[in-house]
N, C-alpha and C positions, 0 to 999 in steps of 0.2 A: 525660900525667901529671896528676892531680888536684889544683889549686890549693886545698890544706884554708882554711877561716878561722880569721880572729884569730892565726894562729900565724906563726912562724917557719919558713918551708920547709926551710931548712937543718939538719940534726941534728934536726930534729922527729922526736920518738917517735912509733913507728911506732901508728896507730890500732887499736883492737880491733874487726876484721872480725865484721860480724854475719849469720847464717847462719839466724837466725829469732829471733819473738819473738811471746809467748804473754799477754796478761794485762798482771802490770807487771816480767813474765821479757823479758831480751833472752838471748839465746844468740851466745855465741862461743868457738872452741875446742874446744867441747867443756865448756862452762864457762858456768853459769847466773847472770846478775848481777841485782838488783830494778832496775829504770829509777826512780833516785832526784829525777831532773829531767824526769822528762815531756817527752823528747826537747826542750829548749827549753822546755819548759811549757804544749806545745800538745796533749800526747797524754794527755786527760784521761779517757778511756774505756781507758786502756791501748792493747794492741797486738791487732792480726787479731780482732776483736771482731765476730762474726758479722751481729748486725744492722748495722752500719756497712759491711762488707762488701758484703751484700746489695745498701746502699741504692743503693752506687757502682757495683754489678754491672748490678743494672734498669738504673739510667740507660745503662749503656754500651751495653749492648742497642739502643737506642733512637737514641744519638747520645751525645760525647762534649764536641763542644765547636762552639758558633757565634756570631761575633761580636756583640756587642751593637749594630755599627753598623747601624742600618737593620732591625736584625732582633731579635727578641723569644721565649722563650720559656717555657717551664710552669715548670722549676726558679727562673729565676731570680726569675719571678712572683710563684711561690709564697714565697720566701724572703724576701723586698724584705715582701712584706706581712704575715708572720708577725714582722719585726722592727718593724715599722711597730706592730703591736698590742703585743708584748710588751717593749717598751723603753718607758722614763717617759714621761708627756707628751705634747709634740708633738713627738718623735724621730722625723718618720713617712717620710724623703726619702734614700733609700739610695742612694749613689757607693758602686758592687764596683771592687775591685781585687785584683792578685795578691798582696801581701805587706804589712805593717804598713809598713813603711820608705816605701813609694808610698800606703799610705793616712794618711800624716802627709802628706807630701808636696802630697797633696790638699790634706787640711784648709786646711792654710797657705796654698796659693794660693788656696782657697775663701773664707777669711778676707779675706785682701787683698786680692781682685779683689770683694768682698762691698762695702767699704767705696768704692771706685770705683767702682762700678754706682748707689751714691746719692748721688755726686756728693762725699763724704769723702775725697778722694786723699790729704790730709795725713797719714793711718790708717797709715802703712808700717812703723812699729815692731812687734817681738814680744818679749812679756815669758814669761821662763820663769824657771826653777828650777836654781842650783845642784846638781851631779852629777847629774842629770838623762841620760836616752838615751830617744830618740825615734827610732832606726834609721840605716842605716850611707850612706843616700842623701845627698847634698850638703848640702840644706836642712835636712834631720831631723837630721844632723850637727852645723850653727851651731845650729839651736834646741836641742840638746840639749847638755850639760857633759860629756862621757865626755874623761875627761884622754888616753885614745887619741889622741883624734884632735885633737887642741891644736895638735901640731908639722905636720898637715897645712894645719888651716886657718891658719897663718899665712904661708905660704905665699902668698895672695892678701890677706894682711891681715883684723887684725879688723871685723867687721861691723858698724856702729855702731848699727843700728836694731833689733841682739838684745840684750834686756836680760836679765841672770843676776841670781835676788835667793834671798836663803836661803828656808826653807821656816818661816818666823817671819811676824808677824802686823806688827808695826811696818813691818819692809821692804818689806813687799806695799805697805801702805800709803804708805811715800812714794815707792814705785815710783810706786802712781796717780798721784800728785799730782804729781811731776817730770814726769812722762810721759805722765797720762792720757787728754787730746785729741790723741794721736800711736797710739796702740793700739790696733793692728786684731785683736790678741787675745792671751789668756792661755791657754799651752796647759803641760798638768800631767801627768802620772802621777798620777791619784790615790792620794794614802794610803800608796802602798808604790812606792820608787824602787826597781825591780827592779836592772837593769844597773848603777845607780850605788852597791851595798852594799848592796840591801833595807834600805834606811832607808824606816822608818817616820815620820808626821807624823801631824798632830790635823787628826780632822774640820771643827774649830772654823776653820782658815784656809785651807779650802775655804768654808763656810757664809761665810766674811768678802772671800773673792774672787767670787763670784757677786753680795753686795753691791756691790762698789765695780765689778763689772763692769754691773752694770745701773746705779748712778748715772754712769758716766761711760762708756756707750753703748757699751760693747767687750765683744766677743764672748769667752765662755770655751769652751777646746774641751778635750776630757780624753780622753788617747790610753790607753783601756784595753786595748791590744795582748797586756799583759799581763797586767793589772789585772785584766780583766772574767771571767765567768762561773766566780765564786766564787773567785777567789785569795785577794782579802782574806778571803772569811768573807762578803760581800756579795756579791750575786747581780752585780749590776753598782754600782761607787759613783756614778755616775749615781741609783742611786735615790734616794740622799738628799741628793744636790745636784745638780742638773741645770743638764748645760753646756748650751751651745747646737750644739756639734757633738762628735760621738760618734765615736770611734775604734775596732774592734774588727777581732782576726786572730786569730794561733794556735791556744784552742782553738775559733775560731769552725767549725770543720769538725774537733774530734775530733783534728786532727795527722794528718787524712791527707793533704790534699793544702794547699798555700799559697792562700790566701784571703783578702781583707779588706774593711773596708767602713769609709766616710764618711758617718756620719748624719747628717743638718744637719736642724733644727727649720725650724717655718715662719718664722720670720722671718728668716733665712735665704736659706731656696730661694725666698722673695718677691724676694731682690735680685738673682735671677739670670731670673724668669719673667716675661718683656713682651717685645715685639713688636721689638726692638732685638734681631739678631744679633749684636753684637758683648757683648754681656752674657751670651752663652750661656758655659757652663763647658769652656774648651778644654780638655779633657782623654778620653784614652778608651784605656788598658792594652789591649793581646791580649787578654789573659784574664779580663779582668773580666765577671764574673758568669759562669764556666764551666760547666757544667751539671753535671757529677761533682762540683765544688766545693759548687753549692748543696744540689746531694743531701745529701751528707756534712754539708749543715750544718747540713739540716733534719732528718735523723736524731739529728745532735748535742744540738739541740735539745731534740727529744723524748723521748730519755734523760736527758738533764738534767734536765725536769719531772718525767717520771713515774718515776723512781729516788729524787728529792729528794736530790739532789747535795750543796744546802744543808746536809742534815742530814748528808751524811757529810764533808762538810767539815769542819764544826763538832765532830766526833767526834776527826779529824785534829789543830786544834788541840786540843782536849782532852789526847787520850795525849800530845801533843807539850810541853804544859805541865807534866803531870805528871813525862814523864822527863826534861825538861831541869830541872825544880827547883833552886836552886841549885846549877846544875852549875857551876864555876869549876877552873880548870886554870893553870898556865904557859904563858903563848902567849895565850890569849884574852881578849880585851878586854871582850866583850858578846856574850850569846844576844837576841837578836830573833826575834817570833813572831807570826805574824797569819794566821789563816784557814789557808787549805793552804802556806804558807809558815813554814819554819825556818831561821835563818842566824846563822852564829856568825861576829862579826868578830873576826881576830887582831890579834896586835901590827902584826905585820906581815906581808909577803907570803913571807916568807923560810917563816913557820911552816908555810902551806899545799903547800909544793912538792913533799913527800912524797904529801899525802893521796890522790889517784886510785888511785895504785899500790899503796898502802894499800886503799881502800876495793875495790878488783879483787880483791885476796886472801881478801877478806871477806865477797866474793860481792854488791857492791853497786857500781853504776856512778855514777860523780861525774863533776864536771866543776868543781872550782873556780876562782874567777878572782880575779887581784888577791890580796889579804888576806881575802876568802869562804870560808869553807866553807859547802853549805846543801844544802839538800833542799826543792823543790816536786812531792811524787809525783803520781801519776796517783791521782787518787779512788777507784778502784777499788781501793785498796790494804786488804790484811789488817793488822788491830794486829798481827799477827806480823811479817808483812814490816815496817810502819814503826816499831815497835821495832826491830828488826835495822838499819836504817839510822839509827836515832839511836843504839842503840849502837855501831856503827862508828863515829860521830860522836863519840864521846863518848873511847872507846877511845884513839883515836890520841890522843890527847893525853894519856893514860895510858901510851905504849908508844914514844912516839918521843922522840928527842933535838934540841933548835933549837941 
């Protein structure tokens, strides 16, 4: 039997089996839905997208998968250095791994063993962000706020060296200052707290944490798992503030296979590279750097550029601004809107309970969670289709009773 997530096994409704899926059409039944969530948010070329396809097929031809231990090859080669040019800066030091939740995981112990390697042991604290989710692994769990998983971790007690501070500019600041020679880093979702609401924040306390991270010598890492290639409306927010380690998964290979990577600058991969084995980075996934993985990501890529993704992003929020215009209803609190993302927070979670079974009739597939309703499509999408999903959006709360 198949252990679904997030859900309750018992009395869980039963899932809608998919039989294929075309563009940003999934197919079940007998019954065409638009993919209003981009599978998780990672399937940003849509679905069976023939150049992606291709890229994964060559490769398999060839070989599918060999470990990185001792051994090396052209995908992963290729990949490691097309990120090394096309990321800010001095992002040039690529850790693959299988999934965002183990490339957080990274980071944080990159971080803390970072600060130990230069003789800093004091450094064991990490500062994060209220409502925050950083992945469902043990560590990325404490560093993250998902009220989920509250009643687990206390279970071993709270952790005293993870600090939660609002996504405000004073806090930040007397975070540093109660804590700042204890801080072996700040680690964020930039800009848009997906898992915790899609709440949205100001540039400006990003631009004011890379301050206070360079005056009091603590590393910033920004887990764009979700963030990055184009969600806000920025290519990556890395570009306009640049952490010191980079986090990137989902659409880093298109949504087809699970993929991720730890970018660390040179300052950095200097605290791990000298002649002392015990400063090497214990760490090394199966599957990191997989070779159908790097295909897929370097094709991902390459659509990316040469489509100008950017540009249809920013078309996305556009129609998205337009048709949500003072929309306001019974039940809903706040529309919030950035780049390829739209979300409408309700009163409560009571309002949302209806809307999947809703949106299935209407020929669109949701997924909302908590008090969420939202929509991140797949870029590829028609203003026809993502009208038809903000009007279904809009609809239900014209048509239902709370």
């Amino acid at each position: 039997m198949i252990w679904y997530p997030y859900t309750q096994m018992k009395g869980m409704k039963s899932p809608y089996k998919i039989t294929g899926a075309e563009g940003v059409y999934l197919y079940t039944g007998g019954k065409k839905l638009i993919d209003s969530v981009s599978s998780w948010w990672s399937a940003i070329h849509g679905y069976n997208h023939p150049e992606m396809n291709e890229a994964i097929i060559s490769q398999v031809r060839k070989f599918s998968h060999v470990m990185l231990g001792g051994l090396t090859h052209e995908p992963v080669e290729r990949l490691a250095e097309k990120l090394s040019v096309w990321l800010p800066g001095d992002l040039n030091h690529c850790f693959f791994s299988d999934s965002g939740s183990v490339a957080v995981e990274v980071a944080l112990k990159m971080a803390l063993q970072y600060f130990i390697n230069i003789g800093e042991s004091q450094r064991v604290m990490t500062l994060s962000l209220e409502h925050s989710y950083h992945g469902d692994t043990f560590r990325a769990m404490e560093a993250g706020d998902d009220e989920d998983y509250h009643f687990i971790l206390k279970a071993c007690g709270k952790n005293e060296n993870i600090i939660h501070i609002p996504t405000e500019i004073s806090d930040l600041e007397k975070a540093f200052s109660d804590y700042g020679e204890k801080l072996n880093c700040l680690i964020v979702e930039p800009l848009l707290q997906c898992a915790g609401g899609m709440r949205i924040y100001s540039i400006d306390f990003l631009k004011r944490a890379r301050e206070l991270c360079d005056e009091y010598g603590t590393l910033l890492v920004f887990d764009e798992v979700a963030t990055g290639f184009g969600r806000t409306g920025n290519r990556f927010v890395a570009d306009l503030v640049q952490p010191d380690i980079l986090i990137l998964g989902k659409a880093l290979t298109g949504g087809y296979i699970g993929h991720a990577v730890t970018v660390a600058n040179e300052k950095v991969f200097a605290g791990f590279y000298d002649g002392d084995p015990n400063h090497a980075l214990m760490h090394g996934p199966t599957f990191m750097g997989n070779a159908l993985a790097c295909a897929a990501a370097m094709k991902s890529i390459e659509i990316f550029e040469r489509d100008n993704y950017i540009a249809k992003i920013k078309r996305i929020e556009e129609i998205a601004r337009e048709n949500m215009r003072g929309f306001s209803a019974r039940g809903v609190k706040e529309v919030r809107i950035i780049g390829g993302c739209v979300c409408i927070e309700c009163e409560d979670s009571e309002v949302t309970r209806g809307f999947q079974d809703f949106a299935y009739d209407n020929g669109v597939f949701s997924r909302p969670f908590l008090k969420y309703i939202y929509t991140m499509p797949p870029y590829i999408i028609s203003e026809e289709d993502l009208v038809s999903i903000l009007r279904v959006m809009k609809q239900y709360f014209m048509d239902s009773e709370f």
